[in-house]
C-alpha positions in Angstrom: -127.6 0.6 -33.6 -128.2 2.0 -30.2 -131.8 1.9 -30.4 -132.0 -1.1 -31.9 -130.8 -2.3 -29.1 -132.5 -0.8 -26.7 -135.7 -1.6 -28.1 -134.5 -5.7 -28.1 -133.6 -5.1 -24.3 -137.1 -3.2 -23.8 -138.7 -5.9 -25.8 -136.5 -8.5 -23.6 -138.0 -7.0 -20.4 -141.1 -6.8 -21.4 -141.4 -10.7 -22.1 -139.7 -11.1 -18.7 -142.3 -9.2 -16.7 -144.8 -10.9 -18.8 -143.7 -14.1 -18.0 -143.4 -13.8 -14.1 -146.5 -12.5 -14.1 -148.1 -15.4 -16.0 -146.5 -17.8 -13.5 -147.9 -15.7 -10.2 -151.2 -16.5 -11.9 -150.4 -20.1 -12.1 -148.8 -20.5 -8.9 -151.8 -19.4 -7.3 -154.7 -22.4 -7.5 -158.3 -21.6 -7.4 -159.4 -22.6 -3.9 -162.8 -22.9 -2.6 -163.6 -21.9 1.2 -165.0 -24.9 1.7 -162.3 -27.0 0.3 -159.6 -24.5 2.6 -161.7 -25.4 5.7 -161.4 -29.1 5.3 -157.9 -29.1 4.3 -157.7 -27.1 7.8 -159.5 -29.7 9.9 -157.2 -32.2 8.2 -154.2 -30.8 8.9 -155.2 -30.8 12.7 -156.1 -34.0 13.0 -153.8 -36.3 15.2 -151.7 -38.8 13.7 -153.9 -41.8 15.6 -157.2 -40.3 13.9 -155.6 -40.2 10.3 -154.6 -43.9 10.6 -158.0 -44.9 11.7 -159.3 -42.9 8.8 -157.0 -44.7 6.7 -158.4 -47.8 8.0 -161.8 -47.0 7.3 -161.3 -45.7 4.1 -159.4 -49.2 3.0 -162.4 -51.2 4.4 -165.2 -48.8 2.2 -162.3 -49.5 -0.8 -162.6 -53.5 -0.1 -166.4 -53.5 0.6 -166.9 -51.0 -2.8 -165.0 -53.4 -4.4 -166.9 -56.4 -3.4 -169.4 -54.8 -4.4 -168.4 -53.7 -7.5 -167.5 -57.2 -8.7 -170.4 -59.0 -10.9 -171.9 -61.8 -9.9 -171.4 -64.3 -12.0 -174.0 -67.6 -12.7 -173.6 -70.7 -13.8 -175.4 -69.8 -16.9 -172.9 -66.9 -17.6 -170.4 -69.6 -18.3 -172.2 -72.8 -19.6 -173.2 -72.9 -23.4 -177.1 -72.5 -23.8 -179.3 -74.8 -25.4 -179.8 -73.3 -28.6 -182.9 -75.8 -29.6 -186.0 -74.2 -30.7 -184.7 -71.1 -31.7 -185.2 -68.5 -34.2 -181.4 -67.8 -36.1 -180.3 -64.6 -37.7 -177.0 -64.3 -38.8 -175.2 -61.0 -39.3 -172.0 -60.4 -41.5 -169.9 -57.9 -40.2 -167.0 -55.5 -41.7 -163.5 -57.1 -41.5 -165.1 -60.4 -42.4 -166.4 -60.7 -38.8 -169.5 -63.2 -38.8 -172.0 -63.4 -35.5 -175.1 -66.0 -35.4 -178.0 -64.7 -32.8 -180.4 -67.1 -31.8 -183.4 -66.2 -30.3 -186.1 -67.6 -28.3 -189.9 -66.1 -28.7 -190.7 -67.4 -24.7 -187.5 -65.9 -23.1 -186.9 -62.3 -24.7 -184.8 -61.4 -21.8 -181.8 -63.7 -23.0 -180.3 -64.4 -26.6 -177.3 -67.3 -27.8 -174.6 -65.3 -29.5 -172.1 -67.0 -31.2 -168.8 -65.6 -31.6 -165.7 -67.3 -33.0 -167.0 -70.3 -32.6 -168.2 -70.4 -29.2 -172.2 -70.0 -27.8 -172.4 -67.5 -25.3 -176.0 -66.8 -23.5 -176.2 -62.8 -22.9 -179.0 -61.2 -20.7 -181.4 -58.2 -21.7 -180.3 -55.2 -20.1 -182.8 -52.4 -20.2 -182.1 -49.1 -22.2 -183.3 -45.5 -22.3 -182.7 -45.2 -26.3 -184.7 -48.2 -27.2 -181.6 -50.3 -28.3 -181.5 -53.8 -27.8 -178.6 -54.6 -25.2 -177.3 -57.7 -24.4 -174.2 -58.8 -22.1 -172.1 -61.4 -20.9 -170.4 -60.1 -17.6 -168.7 -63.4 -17.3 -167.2 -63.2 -20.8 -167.2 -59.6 -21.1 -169.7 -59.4 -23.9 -172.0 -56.8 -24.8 -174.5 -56.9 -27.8 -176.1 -53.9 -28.9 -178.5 -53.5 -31.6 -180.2 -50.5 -33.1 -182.3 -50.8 -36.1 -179.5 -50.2 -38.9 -176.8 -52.3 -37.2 -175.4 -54.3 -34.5 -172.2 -53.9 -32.6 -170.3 -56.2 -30.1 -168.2 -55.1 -27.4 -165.6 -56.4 -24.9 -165.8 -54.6 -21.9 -163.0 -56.6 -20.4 -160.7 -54.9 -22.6 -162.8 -51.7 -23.3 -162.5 -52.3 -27.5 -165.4 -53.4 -30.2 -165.0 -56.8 -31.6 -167.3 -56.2 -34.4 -168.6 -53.4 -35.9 -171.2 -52.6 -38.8 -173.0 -56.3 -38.3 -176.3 -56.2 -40.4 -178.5 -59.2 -40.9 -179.8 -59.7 -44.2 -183.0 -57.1 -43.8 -180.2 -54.3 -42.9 -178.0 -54.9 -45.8 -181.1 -54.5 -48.7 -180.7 -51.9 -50.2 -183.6 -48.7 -49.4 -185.6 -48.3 -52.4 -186.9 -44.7 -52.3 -190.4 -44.1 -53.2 -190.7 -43.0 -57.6 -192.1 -39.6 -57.2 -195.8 -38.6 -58.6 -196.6 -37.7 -61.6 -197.4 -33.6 -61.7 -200.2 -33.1 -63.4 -200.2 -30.1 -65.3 
């Protein structure tokens, strides 16, 4: 009985030491001398030069800001003219349907229509090849690859339809009979 319990207070230690040694580690945060020599110069400063930092700092935020925001056109928000266009419609999964409309003299703009309302979406060049489209007004971005099409809301950061294929991306892909060995 008695070394039973020794060893449960040994063990009892043990975990102890283990854990204040754990939390030395963790108290003490990786620190860079760079970081430790700005922290320093901060720590000097005068009261007078942090609110004028401060200051600044809000007017970069504002003028980021500014800048941040989209510029938004008329044609962002009006319907476009949809005569003269090439049509493709695209059935998407949870029932989802989206008409494109596409003009062979303006490739840099479509007419998507989405529950019922036109919207006109600008090209927006890509690295991978896909077709991209968007609506900064409306939030809207069109993105085709070969097998499918997908449209997102980046106002609220969630797809709106997924899996959209036109009627060439639905056939079914007939693979090739193989040949006849001869022999």
């Amino acid at each position: 009985m008695a070394t039973l319990l020794s060893r449960f207070l040994a063990a009892g230690a043990f975990a102890l030491a283990a854990a204040g040694a754990c939390a030395a580690v963790q108290a003490a945060p990786d620190t860079h001398p760079k970081a430790e020599a700005v922290l320093k110069a901060k720590a000097k400063a005068s009261p007078k030069a942090k609110r004028a930092a401060a200051a600044a700092g809000a007017g970069v935020a504002a003028a980021t800001a500014a800048a941040a925001a989209p510029a938004f056109s008329a044609q962002d928000e009006a319907e476009p003219d949809i005569t003269d266009t090439h049509v493709t419609e695209y059935a998407c999964e949870l029932g989802n349907k989206i008409t494109i409309y596409t003009n062979a003299n303006d490739e840099g703009h479509i007419a998507l229509r989405w529950k019922k309302r036109l919207h006109r979406l600008n090209r927006v060049g890509t690295t991978t090849g896909a077709l991209r489209f968007e609506n900064p007004y409306w939030g809207l971005i069109w993105i085709g690859i070969p097998a499918k099409g997908i449209l997102l809301d980046s106002k609220l950061n969630r797809q709106l339809a997924n899996e959209c294929k036109n009627a060439e991306q639905a056939a079914p892909i007939v693979a090739a009979a193989p040949a006849p060995k001869n022999g």
